[in-house]
N, C-alpha and C positions, 0 to 999 in steps of 0.2 A: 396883583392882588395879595394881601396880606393874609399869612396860614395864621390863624388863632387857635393857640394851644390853652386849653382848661388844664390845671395840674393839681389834681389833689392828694388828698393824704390825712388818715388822722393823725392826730397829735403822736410828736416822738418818729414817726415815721420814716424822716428823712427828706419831706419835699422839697426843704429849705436849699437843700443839698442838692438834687437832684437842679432846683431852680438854679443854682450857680452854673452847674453845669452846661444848662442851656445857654446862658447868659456868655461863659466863655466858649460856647459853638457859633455866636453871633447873633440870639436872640436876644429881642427886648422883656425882659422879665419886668412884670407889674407885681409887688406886693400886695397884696388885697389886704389882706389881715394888718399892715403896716397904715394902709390907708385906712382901717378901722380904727388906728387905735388916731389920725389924724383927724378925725370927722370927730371923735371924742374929746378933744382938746379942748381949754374953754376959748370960745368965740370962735369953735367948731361948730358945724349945722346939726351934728346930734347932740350935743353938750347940754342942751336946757332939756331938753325929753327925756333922756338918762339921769339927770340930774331932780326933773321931777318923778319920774317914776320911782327911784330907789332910796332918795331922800340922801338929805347933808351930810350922813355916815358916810359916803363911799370916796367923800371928799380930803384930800389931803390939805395939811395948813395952807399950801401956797394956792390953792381953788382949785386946782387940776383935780380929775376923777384919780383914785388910787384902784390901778386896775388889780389890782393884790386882794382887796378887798371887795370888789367890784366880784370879782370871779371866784371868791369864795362863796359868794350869796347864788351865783347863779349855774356853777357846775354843784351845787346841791342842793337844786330846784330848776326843776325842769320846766315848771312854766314860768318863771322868770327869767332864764335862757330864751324862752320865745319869744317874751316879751323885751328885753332886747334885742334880740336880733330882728326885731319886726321894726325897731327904731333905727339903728346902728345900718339893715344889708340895702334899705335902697341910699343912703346917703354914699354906701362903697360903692355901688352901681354903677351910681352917677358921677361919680370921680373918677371909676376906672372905666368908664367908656370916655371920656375925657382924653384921657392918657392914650388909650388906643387909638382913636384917631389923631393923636399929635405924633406917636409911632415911626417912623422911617422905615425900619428895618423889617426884610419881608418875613418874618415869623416873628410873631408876639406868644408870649406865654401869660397868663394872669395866674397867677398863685394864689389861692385860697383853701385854707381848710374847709370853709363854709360853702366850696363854690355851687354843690349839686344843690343843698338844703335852701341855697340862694336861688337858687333858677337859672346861675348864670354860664353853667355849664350847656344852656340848649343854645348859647351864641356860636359855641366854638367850635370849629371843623371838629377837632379831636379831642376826647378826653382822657388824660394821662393819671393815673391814678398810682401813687407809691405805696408800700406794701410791706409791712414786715410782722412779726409773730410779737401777740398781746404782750410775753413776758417780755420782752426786748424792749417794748415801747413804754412800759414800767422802771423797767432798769435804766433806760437812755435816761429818763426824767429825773428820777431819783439823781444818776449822776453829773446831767449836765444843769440842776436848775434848783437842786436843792431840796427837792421835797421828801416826805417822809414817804417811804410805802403806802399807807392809806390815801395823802393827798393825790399819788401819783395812780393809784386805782380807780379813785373818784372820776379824775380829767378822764382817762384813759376809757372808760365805762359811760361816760354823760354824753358822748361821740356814738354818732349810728354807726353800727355793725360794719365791719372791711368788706365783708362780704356783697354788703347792700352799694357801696361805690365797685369793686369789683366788678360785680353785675351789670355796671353801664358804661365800661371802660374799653375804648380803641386800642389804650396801648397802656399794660400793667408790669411794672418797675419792682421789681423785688431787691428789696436794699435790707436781705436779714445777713449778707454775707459781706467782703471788703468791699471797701471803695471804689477799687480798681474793678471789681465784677459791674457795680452799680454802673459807672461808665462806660464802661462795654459796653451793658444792653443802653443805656441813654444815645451814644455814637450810633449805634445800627440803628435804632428809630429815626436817628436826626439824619440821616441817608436816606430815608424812604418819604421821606416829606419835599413837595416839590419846591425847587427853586433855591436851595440849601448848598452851602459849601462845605465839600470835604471836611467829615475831623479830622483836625491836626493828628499829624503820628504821633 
């Protein structure tokens, strides 16, 4: 039987990170958020709904959506974030139960920011949830993506409360300290889940 691991995290957080890590303990990691921006693609299954809901502005010269622009309209408007994602999370659904049954490997993890808002967290034995303090998740943005202080308050703020995924979490990942901590705890969860191989020393 295959352990399904839900991994989330808001933005800046560290999931990404934390996903490698499983990935080099020997799970199969599903990007979800990657499969997002794949179903957006044009002569993707969400491309014409996106494309009619937000109109020809979000489009770059070569037809492709300009998620730059896409995601300025909709982390400052919150019901247009829903209406997105009402178009965008069962099109990930259905691509990443896909992937999970094609899987070999007896621990799957799917990655998503979206995964609880999605629903797709009541598939999965466990839910891993990463973790770290507002201002850090400002400062990560600002440094690794370019944004100004304000943009990176915006994203940071248009994301339900840490606390409210905390609240429904098996297993909570605090990655506000080194890498090397983050690992540690990631290695002792990945030992308590059955059917799992040793981490490497």
């Amino acid at each position: 039987m295959k352990v399904l691991i839900g991994l989330t995290g808001n933005i800046a957080t560290g999931k990404s990170e934390v996903g490698r890590m499983l990935a080099e303990l020997g799970a199969r990691v599903i990007d979800a958020d990657a499969v997002a921006h794949q179903v957006m693609r044009r002569g993707g299954p969400a491309y014409d709904a996106v494309l009619a809901a937000f109109g020809p502005d979000i489009l770059r010269s070569d037809g492709e959506i300009d998620r730059v622009r896409l995601g300025a309209i909709v982390f400052a408007d919150k019901e247009a974030l829903r209406r997105l994602e009402a178009i965008v999370h069962p099109q990930v659904i259905a691509h990443v139960d896909a992937l999970i049954r094609e899987a070999s490997e007896p621990v799957v993890v799917v990655e998503a920011i979206k995964l609880i808002e999605a629903g797709m967290h009541r598939n999965c034995h466990a839910l891993w949830v990463v973790t770290c303090p507002r201002e850090q998740q400002i400062a990560r943005l600002i440094r690794t993506r370019g944004l100004t202080e304000a943009e990176a308050i915006l994203r940071v703020d248009a994301q339900s409360p840490q606390a409210e995924k905390i609240a429904l979490a098996d297993v909570v990942i605090d990655n506000s300290h080194t890498l090397a901590e983050t690992r540690r705890q990631v290695e002792t969860e990945w030992k308590k889940l059955p059917s799992t191989p040793e981490a490497p020393a």
